[in-house]
N, C-alpha and C positions, 0 to 999 in steps of 0.2 A: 337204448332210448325207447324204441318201439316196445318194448319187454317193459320197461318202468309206465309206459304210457297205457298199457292193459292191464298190468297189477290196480294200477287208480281208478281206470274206470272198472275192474272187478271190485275192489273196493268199495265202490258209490254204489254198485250195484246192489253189491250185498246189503246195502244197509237203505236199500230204496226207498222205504216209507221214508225217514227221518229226512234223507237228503232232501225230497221232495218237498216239505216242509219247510226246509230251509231256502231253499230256493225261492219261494216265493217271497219269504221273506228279504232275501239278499235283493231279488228285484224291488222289490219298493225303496230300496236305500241306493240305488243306482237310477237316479230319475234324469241323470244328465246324459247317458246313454240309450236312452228310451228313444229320441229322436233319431237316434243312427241304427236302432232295430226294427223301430213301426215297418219301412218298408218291405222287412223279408220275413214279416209274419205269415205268407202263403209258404214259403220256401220251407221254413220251421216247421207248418202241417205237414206239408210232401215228408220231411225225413222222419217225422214221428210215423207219420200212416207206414212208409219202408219199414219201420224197426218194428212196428206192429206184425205187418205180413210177414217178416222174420221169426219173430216170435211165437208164433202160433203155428202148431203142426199143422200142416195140410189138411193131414187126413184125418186129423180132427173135425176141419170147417166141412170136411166131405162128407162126414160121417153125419155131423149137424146138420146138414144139406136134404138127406137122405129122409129126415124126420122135421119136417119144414113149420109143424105144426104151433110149436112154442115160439121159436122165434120170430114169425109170421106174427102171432098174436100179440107179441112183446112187442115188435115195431110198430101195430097200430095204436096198440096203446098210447106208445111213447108219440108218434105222428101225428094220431088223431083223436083219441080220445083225451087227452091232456089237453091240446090246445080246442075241445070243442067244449071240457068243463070250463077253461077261462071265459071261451067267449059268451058263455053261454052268464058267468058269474056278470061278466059286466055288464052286459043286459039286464041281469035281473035284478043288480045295485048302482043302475044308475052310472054307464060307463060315460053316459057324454057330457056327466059333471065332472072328468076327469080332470087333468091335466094332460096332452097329449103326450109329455114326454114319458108319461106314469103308464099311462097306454099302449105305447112302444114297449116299454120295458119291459109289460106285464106280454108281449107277442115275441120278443125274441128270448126270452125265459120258456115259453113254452111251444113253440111253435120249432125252435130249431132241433138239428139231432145231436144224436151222441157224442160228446165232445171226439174228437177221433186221436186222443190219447187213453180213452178207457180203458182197454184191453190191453194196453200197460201196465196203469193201472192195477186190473185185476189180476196179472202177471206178480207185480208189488208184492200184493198183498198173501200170494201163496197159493190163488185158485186158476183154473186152465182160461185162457181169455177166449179160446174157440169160439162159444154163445155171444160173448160179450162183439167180436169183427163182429161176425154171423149178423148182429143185431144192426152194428153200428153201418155195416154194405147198405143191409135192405133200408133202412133209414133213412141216410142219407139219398140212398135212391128215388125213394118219395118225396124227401124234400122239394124238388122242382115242382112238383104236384101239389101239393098240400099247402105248401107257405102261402103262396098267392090266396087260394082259397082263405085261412086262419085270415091273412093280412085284411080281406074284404069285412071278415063277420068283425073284427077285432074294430080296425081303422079304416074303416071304408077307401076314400081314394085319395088319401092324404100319403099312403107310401104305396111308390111305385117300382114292383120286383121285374124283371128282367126273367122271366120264366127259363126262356130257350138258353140265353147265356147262362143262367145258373147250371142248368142242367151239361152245356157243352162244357163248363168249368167244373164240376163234379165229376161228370165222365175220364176227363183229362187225368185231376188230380188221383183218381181211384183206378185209372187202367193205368198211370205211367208209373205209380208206387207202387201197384203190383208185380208191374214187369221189371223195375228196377229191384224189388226184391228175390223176384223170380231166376232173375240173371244172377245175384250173387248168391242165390241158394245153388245153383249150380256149379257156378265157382269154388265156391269157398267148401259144400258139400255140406249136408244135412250133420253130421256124428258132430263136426265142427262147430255149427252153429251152436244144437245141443248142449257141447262142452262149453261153449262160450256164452252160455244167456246170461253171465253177470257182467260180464264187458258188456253186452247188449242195454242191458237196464242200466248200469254206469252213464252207457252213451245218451239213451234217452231222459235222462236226469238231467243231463249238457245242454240235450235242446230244450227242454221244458223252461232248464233255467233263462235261455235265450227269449223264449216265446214269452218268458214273464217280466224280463227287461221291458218287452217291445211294450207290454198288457200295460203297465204299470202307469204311462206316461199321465201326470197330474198328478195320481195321488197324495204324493207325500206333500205336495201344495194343499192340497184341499183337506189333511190331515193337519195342516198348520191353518190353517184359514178358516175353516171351519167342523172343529171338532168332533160337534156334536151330531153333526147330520150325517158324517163321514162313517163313524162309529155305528150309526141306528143303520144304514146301509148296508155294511158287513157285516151285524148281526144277522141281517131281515137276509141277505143271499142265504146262510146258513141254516135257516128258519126254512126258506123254501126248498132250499135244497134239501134237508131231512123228509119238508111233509112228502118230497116228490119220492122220496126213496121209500118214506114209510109205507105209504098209497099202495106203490105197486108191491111191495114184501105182501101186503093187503090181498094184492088182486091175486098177486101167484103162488097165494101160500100152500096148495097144493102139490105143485110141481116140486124138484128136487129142490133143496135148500140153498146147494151153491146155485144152482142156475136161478131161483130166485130173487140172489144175492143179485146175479150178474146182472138180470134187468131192471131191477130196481137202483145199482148204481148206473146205469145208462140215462135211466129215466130222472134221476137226478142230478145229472153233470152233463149240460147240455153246451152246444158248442154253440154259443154266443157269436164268437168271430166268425164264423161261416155267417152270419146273419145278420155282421156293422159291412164283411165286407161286398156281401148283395143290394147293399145301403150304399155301394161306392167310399165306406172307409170312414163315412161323415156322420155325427151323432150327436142331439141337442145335448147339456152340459150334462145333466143329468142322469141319462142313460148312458152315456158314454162311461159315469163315475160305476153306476151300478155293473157296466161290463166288466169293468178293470176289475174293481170288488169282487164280482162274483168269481174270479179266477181262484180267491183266498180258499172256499169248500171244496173247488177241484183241486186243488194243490195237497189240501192239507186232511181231508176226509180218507185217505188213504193209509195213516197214520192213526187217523181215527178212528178207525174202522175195524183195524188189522183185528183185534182183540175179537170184536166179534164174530169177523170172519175164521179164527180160529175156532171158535167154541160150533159155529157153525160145522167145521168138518169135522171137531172132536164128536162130536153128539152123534149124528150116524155111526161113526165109526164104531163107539162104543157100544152101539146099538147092534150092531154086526157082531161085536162078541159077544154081547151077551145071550144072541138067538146061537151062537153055534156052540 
C-alpha cells in the first residue's frame, strides 16, 4: 500500500508541470468542496513552505546567503519598487476616480510577496529554487514593513493592516516550516530526501490541488452568471502577471539567466492570500473574484514556461562548449 502510494505521488511528480495545470483546473469544477477547504488555507501554506525547505539544499540557501547582493536587490524590487511604480501610476491617472475595489486589487497584486510555492515551482520546471526561498524568506520578511506603508500611498485609511500581527504570523509560519522541515531532514536523512524529490513534488501537486479547491470558491457561479467579465479578468491576471515577469527579465538581464528567470517568476506570482488573509479573510466581490483568478497564471505558467526555461539552460550550456 505504502509502496503503491509513493510510485503515484513519484508519478505526479514526474510529470509536475501538467499535473499542476490540471489541478487548477479540477478545482474550479469542485465549487461544492470549496467551503470545507476555505478554512485550512493557512494549513495548506505551512505544508507547501515544509515541502519547499525540503526541497532545496541547504547549502545551497548557504551558499546564496554568502553573496547577499542579488537577492537583496531582487526582494526590493519585488517589495518596493513594484508596489512604489503602481502607486505612483495611480496618482498620476487619476486613482481617486477609481473604484475602490479596483484599488484594492491593484495593492494586493503588487504590494504582496512571492507566492510561497515558487520554489516548487521552479523545482517543476527543471531550475535550483535555492535564489527563488532566498528571495521568497527576505520578502516575506519585509512584508510586515512595506505593506502598511504601499497600503497608505495606494488606499489611504480605508484598509486597516494589523503590522505587529502580520509580522508575529509570518515569523510563526516561516520558523515552524523550517523546523518541521528541519526535523525530518534529520529523520528521514539528506541521500533520502534527494532519492525522493518526485514523491516530494507528487506531494506538493496534492496540496496545491487542495489550496485550489479552497481558492476557487465562486467562480464557476460567476463563470455562469457572468461570462464575460469573468473571462476579461483571467486574461488581464495573465496580462500582469507576464508584464511583472517581463519587467524584471528587464531589470536583471545582466545577471545569470536562470537566476534571472528565478526573480522574475517571484515578481510575478505574488501571494495574494497572504494579503485577503491580513484583510481577516473578507473581500468586496470583486477582488475577491480577481484573487481566485489570479491563481489560474500561478498554477498554469509553470507548464508555460517550461519550454522557455529549457532553452534558457540549453543556451549557456552550449555556449560552454563551444568556448572549450
Amino acid at each position: 500500500m505504502i509502496r503503491s502510494a509513493m510510485s503515484a505521488l513519484g508519478w505526479i511528480g514526474q510529470r509536475g508541470t501538467l499535473a499542476l495545470t490540471a489541478s487548477i483546473l479540477i478545482g474550479m469544477t469542485l465549487p461544492f468542496l470549496s467551503a470545507y477547504a476555505r478554512p485550512f488555507i493557512t494549513e495548506a501554506v505551512f505544508a507547501l513552505l515544509v515541502l519547499a525547505f525540503l526541497r532545496v539544499d541547504p547549502d545551497a540557501v548557504r551558499q546564496r546567503s554568502k553573496r547577499p547582493v542579488i537577492f537583496i536587490l531582487a526582494s526590493c524590487w519585488i517589495m518596493i519598487a513594484v508596489p512604489l511604480f503602481a502607486a505612483a501610476a495611480l496618482a498620476l491617472f487619476g486613482g481617486e476616480t477609481l473604484d475602490p475595489q479596483v484599488i484594492l486589487t491593484i495593492f494586493i497584486v503588487s504590494a504582496a510577496p512571492p507566492v510561497m510555492s515558487a520554489p516548487a515551482f521552479i523545482y517543476l520546471m527543471g531550475l535550483n529554487g535555492a535564489l527563488s526561498l532566498t528571495i521568497l524568506i527576505a520578502s516575506t520578511v519585509l512584508t510586515p514593513l512595506t505593506a502598511p506603508f504601499m497600503a497608505e500611498l495606494m488606499i489611504g485609511d480605508a484598509l486597516d493592516l494589523d503590522s505587529l500581527g502580520l509580522a508575529l504570523s509570518l515569523g510563526t509560519l516561516l520558523g515552524g516550516s523550517l523546523l518541521v522541515a528541519t526535523v525530518i531532514r534529520k529523520v528521514v536523512g539528506s541521500a533520502r530526501i534527494v532519492a525522493g524529490k518526485s514523491n516530494i513534488d507528487g506531494l506538493n501537486v496534492l496540496v496545491l490541488l487542495f489550496f485550489a479547491v479552497a481558492a476557487m470558491d465562486g467562480v464557476a457561479a460567476s463563470f455562469a452568471t457572468r461570462p464575460g467579465l469573468t473571462f476579461a479578468i483571467a486574461a488581464l491576471t495573465f496580462v500582469v502577471a507576464f508584464f511583472q515577469i517581463g519587467i524584471a527579465m528587464l531589470v536583471f538581464y545582466r545577471v545569470d539567466r536562470a537566476d534571472a528567470f528565478a526573480i522574475a517568476h517571484s515578481a510575478g506570482n505574488r501571494n495574494m492570500g497572504l494579503m485577503v488573509a491580513a484583510l481577516g479573510g473578507s473581500l468586496p466581490e470583486l477582488t475577491w473574484l480577481w484573487f481566485a483568478l489570479g491563481q489560474l497564471p500561478i498554477y498554469m505558467l509553470p507548464m508555460i514556461l517550461k519550454p522557455l526555461v529549457r532553452r534558457l539552460i540549453a543556451k549557456p550550456e552550449k555556449k560552454q562548449l563551444e568556448n572549450s
